[in-house]
Backbone bond lengths (Angstrom), bond angles and torsions (degrees), N, CA, C in turn:
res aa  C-N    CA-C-N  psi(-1)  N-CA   C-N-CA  omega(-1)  CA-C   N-CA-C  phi
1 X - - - 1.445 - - 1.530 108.92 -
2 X 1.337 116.21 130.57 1.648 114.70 175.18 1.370 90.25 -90.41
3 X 1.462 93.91 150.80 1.574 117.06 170.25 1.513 101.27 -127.66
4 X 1.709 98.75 145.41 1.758 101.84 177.75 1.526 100.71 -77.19
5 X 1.854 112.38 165.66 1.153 115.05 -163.93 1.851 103.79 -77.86
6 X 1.228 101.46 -33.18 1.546 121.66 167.92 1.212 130.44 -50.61
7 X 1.159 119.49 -23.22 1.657 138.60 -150.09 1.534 92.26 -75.72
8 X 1.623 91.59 139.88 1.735 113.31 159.33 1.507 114.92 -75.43
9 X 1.276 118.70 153.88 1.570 129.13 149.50 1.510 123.09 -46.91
10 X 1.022 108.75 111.62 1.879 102.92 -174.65 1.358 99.16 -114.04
11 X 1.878 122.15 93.06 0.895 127.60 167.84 1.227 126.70 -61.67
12 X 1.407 135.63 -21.32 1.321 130.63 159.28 1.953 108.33 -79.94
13 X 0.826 143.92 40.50 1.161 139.05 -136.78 2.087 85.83 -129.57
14 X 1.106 141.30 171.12 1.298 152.44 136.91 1.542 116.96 -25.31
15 X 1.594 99.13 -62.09 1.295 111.75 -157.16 1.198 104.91 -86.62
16 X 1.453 123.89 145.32 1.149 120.59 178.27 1.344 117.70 -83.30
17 X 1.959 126.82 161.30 0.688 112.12 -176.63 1.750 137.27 -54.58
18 X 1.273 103.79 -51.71 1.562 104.77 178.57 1.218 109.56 -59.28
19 X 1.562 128.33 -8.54 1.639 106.21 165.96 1.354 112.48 -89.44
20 X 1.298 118.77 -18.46 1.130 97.54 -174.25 1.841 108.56 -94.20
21 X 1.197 140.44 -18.36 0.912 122.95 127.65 1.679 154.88 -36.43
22 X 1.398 107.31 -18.19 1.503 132.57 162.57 1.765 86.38 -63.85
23 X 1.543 112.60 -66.14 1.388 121.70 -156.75 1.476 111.62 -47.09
24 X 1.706 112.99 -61.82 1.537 130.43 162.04 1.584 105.94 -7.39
25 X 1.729 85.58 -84.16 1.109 98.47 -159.83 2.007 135.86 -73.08
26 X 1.726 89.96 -7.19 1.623 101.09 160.71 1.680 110.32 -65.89
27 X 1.557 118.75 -50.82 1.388 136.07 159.11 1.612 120.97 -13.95
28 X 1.140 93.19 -54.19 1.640 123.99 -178.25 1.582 102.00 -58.58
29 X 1.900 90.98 -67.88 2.053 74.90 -171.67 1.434 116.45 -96.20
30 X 1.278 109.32 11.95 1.485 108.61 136.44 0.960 143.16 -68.13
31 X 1.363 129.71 -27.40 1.261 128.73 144.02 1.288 129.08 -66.15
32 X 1.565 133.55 -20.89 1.173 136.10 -164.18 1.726 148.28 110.53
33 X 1.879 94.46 1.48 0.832 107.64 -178.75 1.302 116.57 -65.98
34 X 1.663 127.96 -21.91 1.316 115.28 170.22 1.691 95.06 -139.29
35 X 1.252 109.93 147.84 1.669 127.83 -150.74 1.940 76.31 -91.68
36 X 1.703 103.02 154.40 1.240 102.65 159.43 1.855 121.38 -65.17
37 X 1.193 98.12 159.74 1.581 115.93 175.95 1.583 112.68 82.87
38 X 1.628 109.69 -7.71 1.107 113.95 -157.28 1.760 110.14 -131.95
39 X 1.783 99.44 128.83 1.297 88.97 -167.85 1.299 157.36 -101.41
40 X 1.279 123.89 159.78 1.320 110.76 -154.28 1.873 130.80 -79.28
41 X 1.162 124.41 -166.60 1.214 133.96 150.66 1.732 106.48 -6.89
42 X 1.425 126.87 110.19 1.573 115.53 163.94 1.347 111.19 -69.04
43 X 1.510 99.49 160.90 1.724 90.27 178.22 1.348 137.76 -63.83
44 X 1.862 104.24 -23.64 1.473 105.12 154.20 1.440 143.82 -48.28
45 X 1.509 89.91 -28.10 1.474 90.29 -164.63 1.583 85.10 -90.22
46 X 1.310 144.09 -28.16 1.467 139.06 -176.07 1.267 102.78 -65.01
47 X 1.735 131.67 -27.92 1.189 118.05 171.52 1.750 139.31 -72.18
48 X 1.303 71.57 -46.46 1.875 89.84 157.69 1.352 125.73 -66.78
49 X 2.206 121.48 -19.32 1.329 101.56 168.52 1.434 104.43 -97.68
50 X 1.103 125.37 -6.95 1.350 104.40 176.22 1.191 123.20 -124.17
51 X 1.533 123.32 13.38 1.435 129.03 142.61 1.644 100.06 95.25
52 X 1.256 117.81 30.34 1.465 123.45 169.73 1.230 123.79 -110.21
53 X 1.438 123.68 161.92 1.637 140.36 162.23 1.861 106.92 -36.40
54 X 0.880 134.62 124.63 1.359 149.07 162.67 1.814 111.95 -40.81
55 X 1.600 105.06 -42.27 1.000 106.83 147.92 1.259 159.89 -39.86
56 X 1.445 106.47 -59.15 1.461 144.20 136.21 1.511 106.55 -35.59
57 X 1.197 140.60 -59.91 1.503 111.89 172.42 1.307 113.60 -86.02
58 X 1.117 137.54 -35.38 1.476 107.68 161.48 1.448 122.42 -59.87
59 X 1.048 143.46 28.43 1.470 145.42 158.75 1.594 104.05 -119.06
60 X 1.341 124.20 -1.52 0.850 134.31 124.73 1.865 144.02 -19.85
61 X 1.837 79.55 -86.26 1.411 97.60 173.12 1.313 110.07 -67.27
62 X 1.498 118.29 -55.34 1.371 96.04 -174.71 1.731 126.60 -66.20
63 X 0.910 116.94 -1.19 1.383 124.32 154.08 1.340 122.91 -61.59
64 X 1.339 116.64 -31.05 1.404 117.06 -160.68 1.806 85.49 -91.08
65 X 1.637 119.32 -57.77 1.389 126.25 152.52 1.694 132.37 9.67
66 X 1.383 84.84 -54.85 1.723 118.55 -174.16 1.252 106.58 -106.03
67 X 0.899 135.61 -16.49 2.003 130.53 136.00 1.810 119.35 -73.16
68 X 1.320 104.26 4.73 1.530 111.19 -166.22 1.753 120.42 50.86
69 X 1.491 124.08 21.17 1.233 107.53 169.40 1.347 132.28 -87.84
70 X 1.644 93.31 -9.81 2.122 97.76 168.15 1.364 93.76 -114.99
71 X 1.616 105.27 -178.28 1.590 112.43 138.59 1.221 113.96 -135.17
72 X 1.110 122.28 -162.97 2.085 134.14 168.91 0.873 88.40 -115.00
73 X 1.411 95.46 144.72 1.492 117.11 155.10 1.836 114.09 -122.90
74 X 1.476 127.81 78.81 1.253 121.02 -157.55 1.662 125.09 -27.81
75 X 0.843 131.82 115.52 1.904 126.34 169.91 1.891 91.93 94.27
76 X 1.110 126.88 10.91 1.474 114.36 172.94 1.697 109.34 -145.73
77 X 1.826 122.37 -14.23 1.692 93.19 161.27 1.535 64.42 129.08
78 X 1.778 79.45 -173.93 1.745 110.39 -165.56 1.615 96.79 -127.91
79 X 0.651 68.82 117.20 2.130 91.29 174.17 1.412 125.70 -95.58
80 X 0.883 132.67 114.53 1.533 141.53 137.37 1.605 112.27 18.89
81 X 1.161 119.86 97.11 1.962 100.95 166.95 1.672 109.88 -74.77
82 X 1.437 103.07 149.31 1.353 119.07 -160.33 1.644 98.74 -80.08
83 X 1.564 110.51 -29.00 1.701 116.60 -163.68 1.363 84.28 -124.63
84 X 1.887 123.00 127.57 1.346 152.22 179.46 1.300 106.02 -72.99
85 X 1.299 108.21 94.42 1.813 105.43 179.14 1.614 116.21 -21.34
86 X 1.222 97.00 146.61 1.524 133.28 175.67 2.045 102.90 -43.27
């Protein structure tokens, strides 16, 4: 499913939240909001823009993780992968 890079959380929606935030935010660095190698949005600030559990975006990230389009980097954030999953 594409998601716009803009898109709200639609809690009554099918999809659950952390996918559709996974979705957002693939959207995002597909468009360019954050350059590869380089990192993105902390999870705080992803909680406060989109009004979710802290939880909820890290199940997020590691989703996105497990498609290889971010990584962690412990004590410094989630970064951009340099090579666009397979």
């Amino acid at each position: 499913m594409d998601y716009d890079p803009d898109a709200a959380i639609d809690y009554e929606g099918p999809v659950t939240p952390y996918r559709q935030l996974a979705g957002i935010l693939r959207a995002r660095i597909a468009r360019g909001d954050w350059a590869p190698g380089r990192v993105m949005a902390s999870e705080a600030a992803l909680v406060q823009q989109y009004g979710l559990a802290r939880s909820t975006v890290r199940r997020s990230i590691a989703l996105l993780v497990e498609e290889g389009v971010v990584f962690v980097v412990p004590q410094r954030g989630t970064y951009v992968a340099t090579e666009p999953p397979a």
